[in-house]
C-alpha positions as CSV (number, residue, x, y, z in Angstrom):
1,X,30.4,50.6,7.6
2,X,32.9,51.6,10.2
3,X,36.3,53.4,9.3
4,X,38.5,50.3,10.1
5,X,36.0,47.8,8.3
6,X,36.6,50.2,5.2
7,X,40.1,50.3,5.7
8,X,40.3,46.7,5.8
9,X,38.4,46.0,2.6
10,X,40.4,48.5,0.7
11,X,43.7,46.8,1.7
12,X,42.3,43.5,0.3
13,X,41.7,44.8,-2.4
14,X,44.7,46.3,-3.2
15,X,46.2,42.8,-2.7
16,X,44.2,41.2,-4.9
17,X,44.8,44.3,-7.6
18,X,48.3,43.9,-6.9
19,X,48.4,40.0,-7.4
20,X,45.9,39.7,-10.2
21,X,48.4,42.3,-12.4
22,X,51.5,40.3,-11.2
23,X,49.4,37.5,-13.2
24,X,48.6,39.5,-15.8
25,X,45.3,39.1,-15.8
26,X,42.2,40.3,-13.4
27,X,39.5,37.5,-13.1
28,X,37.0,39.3,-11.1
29,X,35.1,35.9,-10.6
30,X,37.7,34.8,-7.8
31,X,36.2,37.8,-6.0
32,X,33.5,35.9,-4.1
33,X,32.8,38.6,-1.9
34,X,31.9,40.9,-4.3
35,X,28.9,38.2,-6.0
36,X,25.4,39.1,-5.6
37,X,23.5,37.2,-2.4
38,X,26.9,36.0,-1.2
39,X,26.1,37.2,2.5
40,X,24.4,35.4,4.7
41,X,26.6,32.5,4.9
42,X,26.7,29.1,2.8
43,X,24.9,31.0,-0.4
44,X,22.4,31.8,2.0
45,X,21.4,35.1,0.1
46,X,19.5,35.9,-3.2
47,X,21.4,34.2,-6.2
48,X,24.0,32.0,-3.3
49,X,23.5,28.1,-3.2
50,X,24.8,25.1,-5.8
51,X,23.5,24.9,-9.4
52,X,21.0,22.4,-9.6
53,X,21.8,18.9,-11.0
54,X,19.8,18.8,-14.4
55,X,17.3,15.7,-14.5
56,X,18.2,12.7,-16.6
57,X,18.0,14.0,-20.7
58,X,18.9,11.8,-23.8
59,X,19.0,8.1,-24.6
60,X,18.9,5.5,-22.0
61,X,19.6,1.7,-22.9
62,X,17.2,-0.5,-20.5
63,X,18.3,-3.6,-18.8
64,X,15.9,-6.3,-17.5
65,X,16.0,-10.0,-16.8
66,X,13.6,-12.1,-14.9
67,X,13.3,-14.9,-12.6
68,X,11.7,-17.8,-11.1
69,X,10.6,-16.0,-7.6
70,X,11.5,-19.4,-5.7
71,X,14.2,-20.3,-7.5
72,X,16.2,-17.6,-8.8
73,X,18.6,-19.8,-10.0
74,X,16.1,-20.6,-12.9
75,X,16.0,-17.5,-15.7
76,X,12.7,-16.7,-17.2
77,X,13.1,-15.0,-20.6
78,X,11.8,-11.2,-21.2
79,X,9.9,-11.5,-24.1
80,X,8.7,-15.1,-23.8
81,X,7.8,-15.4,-20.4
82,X,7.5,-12.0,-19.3
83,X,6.9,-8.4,-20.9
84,X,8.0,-5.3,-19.9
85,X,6.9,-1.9,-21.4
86,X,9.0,1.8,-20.8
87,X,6.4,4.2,-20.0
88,X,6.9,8.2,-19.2
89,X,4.1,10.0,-17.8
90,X,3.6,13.4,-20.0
91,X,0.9,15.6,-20.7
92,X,-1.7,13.7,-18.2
93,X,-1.1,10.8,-20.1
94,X,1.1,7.5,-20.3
95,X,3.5,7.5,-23.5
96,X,5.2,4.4,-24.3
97,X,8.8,4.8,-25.0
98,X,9.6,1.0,-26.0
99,X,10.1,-2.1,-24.7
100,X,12.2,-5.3,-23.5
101,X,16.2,-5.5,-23.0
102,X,18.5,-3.5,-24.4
103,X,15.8,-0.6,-25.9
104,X,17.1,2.8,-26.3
105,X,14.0,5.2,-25.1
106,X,14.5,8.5,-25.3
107,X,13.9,10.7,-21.9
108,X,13.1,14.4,-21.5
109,X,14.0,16.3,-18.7
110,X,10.3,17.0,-18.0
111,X,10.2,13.8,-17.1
112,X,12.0,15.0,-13.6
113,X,14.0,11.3,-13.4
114,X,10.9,9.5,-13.9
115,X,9.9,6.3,-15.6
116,X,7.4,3.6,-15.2
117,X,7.8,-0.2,-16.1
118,X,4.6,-1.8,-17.0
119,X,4.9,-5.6,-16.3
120,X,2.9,-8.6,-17.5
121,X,3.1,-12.2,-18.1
122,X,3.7,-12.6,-21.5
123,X,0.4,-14.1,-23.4
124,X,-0.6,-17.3,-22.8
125,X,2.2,-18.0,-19.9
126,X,0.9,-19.2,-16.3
127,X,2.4,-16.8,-14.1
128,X,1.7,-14.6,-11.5
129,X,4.0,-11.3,-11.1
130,X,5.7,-11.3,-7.4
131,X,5.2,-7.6,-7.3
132,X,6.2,-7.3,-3.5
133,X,9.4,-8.8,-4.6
134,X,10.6,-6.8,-7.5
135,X,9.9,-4.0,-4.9
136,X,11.7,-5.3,-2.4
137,X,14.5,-5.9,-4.8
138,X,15.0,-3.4,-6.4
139,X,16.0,-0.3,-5.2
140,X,15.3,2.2,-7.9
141,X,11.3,0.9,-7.9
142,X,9.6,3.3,-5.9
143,X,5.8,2.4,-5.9
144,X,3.7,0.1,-8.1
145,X,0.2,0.6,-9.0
146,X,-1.7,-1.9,-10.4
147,X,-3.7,-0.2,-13.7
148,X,-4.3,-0.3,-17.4
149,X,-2.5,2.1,-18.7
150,X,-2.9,0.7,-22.5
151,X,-6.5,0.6,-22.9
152,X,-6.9,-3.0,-23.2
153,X,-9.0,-3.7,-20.2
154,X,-6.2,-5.5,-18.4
155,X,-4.9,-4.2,-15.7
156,X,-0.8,-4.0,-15.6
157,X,2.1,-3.7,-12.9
158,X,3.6,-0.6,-13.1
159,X,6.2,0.2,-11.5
160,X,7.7,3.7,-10.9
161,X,11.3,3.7,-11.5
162,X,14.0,6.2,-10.7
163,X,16.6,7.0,-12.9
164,X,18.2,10.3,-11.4
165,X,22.2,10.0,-11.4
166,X,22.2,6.8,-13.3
167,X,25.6,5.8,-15.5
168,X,26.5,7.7,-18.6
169,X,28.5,6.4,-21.3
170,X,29.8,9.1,-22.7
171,X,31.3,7.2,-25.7
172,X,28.0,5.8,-26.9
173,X,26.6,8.9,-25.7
174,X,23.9,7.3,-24.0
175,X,22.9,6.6,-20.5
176,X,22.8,2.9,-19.0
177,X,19.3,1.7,-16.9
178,X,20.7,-0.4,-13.8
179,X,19.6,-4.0,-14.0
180,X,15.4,-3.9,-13.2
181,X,15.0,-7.6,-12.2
182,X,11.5,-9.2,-12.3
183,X,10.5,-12.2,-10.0
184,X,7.7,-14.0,-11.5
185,X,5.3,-17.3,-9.7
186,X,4.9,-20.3,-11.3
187,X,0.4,-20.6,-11.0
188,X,-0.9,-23.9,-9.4
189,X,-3.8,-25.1,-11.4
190,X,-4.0,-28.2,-9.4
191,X,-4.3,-26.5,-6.0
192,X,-6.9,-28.5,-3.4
193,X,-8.3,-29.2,-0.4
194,X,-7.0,-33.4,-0.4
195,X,-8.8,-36.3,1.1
196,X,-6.8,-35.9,4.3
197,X,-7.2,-32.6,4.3
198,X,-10.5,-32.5,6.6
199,X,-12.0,-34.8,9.6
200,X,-14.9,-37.0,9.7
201,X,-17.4,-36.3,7.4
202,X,-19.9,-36.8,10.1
203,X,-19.3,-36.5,13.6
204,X,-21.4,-37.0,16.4
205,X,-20.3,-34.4,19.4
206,X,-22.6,-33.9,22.4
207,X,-26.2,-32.3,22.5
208,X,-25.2,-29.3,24.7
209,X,-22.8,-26.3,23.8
210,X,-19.4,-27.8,22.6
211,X,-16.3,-26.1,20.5
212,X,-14.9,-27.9,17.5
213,X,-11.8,-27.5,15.9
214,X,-12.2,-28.4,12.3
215,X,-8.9,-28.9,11.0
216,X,-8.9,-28.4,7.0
217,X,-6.1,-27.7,5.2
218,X,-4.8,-27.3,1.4
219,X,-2.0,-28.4,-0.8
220,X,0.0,-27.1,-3.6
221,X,0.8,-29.9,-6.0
222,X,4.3,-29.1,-6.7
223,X,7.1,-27.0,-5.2
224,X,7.5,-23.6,-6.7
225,X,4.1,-23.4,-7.4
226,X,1.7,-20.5,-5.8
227,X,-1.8,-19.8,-5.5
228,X,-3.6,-16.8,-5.2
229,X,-6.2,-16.6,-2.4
230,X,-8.7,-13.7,-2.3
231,X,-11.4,-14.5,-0.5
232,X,-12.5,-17.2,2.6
233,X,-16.2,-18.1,2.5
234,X,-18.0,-20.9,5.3
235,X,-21.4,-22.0,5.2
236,X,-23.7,-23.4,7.6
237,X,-26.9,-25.6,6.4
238,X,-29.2,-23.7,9.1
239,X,-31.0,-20.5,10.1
240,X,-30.6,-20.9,13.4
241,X,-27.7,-19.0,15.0
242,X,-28.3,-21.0,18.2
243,X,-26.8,-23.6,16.9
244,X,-23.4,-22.3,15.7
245,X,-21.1,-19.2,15.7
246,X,-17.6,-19.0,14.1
247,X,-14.8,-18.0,16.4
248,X,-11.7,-18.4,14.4
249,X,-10.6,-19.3,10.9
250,X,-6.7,-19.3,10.3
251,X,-5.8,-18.2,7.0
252,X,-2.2,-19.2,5.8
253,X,-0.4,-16.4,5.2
254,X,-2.6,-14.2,8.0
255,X,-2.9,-16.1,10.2
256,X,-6.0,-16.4,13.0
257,X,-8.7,-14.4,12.3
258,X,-12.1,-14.3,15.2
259,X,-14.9,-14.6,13.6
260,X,-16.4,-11.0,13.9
261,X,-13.7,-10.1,11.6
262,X,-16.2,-11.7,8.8
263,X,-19.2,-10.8,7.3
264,X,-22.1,-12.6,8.8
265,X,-25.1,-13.3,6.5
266,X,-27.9,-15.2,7.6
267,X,-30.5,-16.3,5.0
268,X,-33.6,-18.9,4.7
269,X,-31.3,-22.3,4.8
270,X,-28.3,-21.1,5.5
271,X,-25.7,-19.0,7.7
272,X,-22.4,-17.5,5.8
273,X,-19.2,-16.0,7.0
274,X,-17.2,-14.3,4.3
275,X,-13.9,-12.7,4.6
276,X,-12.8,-11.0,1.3
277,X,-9.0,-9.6,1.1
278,X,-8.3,-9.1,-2.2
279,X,-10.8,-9.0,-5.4
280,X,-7.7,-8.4,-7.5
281,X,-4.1,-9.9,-7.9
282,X,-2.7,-6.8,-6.1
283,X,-3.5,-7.5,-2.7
284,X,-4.2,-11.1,-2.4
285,X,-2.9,-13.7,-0.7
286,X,-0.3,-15.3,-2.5
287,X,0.1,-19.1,-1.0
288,X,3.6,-20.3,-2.1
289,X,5.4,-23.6,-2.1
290,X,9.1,-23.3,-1.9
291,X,11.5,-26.2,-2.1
292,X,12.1,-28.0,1.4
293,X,8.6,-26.7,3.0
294,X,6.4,-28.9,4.5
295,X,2.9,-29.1,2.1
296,X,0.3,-28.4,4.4
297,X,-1.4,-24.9,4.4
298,X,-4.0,-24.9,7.0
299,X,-7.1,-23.7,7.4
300,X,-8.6,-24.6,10.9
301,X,-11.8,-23.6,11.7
302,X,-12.9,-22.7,14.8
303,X,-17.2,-22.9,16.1
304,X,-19.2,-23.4,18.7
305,X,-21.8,-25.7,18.4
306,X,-25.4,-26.5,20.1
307,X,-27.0,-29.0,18.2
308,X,-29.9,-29.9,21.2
309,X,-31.7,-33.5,21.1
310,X,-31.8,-34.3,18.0
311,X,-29.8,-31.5,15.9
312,X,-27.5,-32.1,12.6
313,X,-25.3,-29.2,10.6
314,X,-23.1,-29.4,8.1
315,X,-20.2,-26.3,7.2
316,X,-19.0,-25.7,3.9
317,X,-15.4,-24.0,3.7
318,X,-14.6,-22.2,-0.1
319,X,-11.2,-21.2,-0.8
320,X,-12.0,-18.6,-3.6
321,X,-8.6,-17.9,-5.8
322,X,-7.5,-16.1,-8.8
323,X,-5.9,-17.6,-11.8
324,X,-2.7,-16.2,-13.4
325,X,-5.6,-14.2,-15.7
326,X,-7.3,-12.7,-12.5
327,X,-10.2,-15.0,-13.1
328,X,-11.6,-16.5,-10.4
329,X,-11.6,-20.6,-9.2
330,X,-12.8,-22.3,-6.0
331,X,-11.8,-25.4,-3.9
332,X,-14.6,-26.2,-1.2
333,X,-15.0,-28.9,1.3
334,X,-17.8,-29.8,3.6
335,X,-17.9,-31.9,6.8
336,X,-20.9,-32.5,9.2
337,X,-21.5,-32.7,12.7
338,X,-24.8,-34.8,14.6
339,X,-25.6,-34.7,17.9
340,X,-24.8,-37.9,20.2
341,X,-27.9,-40.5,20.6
């Protein structure tokens, strides 16, 4: 250090000396240049920097409430309608800390700010669990994976929640969960493909190449009602690929798909296209009917057809679909085609 650095120092200090036994008192922790690691500017150095905020320890109070997902005007009652489970992740394993509104569970600070909501329709009730909207809609859900993490061979929702920084109370001593709001759909049992929902059940169309348009569609049977669709299956009653191809299939929801985007199977009576998006609840297509939407979800199936001199074919559309148990039902509907005399 040079002579007029030194100099420098030892007439701040001196000041402070002086001042500190004016006060009566030396507090050598005002003396931030004398701490360890204080060089290197903003607590750069070894031992500098801002204490870290401690994770979330003690008693939280949970707070959740669902709702009808298309019409959250209408409550749907935590307990009754819905469950919801308070899950930590310790030890390689999922602990349960309780359950419904208002629980106090009890969180570690191992638990780094960390807990999980496992959400199901409550037994018996016909719902489906809107999990892209409790994500969307709430901002302390992070991820969602879709799991059983209770050994009863049913997969749950679980939701990862953060709970770093939230309220504390100190004259319960407790800490306060923000509001986790779950959106549930109302299952359509009574979903179909309706007599008007199709052309012609025979139709003669000339002997030489021609495209079709085959303009099916499906129904919900009552607003606020949803259906999940998993998978989109046509058949053709012939071998022959001459006679047909599939070049696009819309899928509500998706939208147009070409045909090489499904599986193609051709067997000893028949040809079938399948397109699978889901085999679970988590990933499907969820078709939903709000209020003051027009009913018609179509499904408008694009081939080309070659039936020659004296050809007939009919096609086969399947809507496969979960129920609100992840079991599967199917709506189908076939029309035909014969070539002109």
């Amino acid at each position: 250090m040079k002579a007029k650095e030194k100099n420098t120092l030892l007439v701040i200090l001196a000041g402070y000396l002086i001042l500190s036994l004016v006060g009566g008192s030396i507090d050598f922790r005002q003396w931030s240049f004398l701490n360890a690691g204080g060089g290197g500017g903003g607590g750069g150095g070894g031992g500098g920097g801002t204490t870290p905020t401690p994770h979330t320890e003690g008693i939280v109070t949970t707070d959740v409430a669902g709702f009808d997902s298309l019409d959250i005007a209408t409550t749907r009652a935590v307990g009754t309608a819905v469950d919801c489970y308070w899950y930590a992740y310790r030890n390689a394993q999922y602990v349960l800390l309780g359950s419904g509104d208002a629980a106090d569970i009890n969180v570690l600070s191992e638990d780094n700010d960390v807990i999980y909501a496992v959400v199901e329709a409550h037994s018996g009730q016909a719902y489906y669990i809107d999990y892209q909207k409790i994500l969307d809609m709430n901002n302390r859900a992070s991820s969602l994976q879709f799991k059983d993490v209770d050994g009863d061979s049913v997969d749950e929702w679980v939701f990862r929640l953060n709970i770093a920084n939230i309220p504390y109370a100190s004259a319960t001593g407790k800490f306060t969960l923000p509001c986790f709001n779950i959106y549930l759909l109302t299952y359509d049992a009574s979903f179909a493909i309706p007599a008007g929902g199709k052309p012609d059940d025979t139709t003669e169309i000339s002997k030489t190449k021609v495209t079709e348009y085959i303009q099916w569609y499906a129904e919900v049977s009552a607003t606020k009602k949803a259906i999940a669709v998993t998978k989109i299956v046509l058949v053709a009653n012939t071998s022959d690929i001459a006679k047909i191809s599939l070049s696009k299939v819309n899928i509500p929801g998706i939208g147009y798909l070409d045909g090489s985007n499904f599986d193609e199977s051709v067997l000893s009576s028949e040809i079938r296209w399948t397109y699978t998006i889901s085999s679970k609840l988590y990933g499907a297509d969820y078709i939903k009917l709000p209020v003051n939407v027009l009913n018609k979800f179509e499904f408008t199936t694009q081939v080309d057809l070659t039936l020659g001199s004296s050809g007939t074919i009919g096609i086969t559309l399947y809507i496969y679909q979960l129920d609100y148990t992840g079991s599967q039902v199917s709506d189908s509907d076939t029309v035909g085609f014969a070539a002109q005399a």
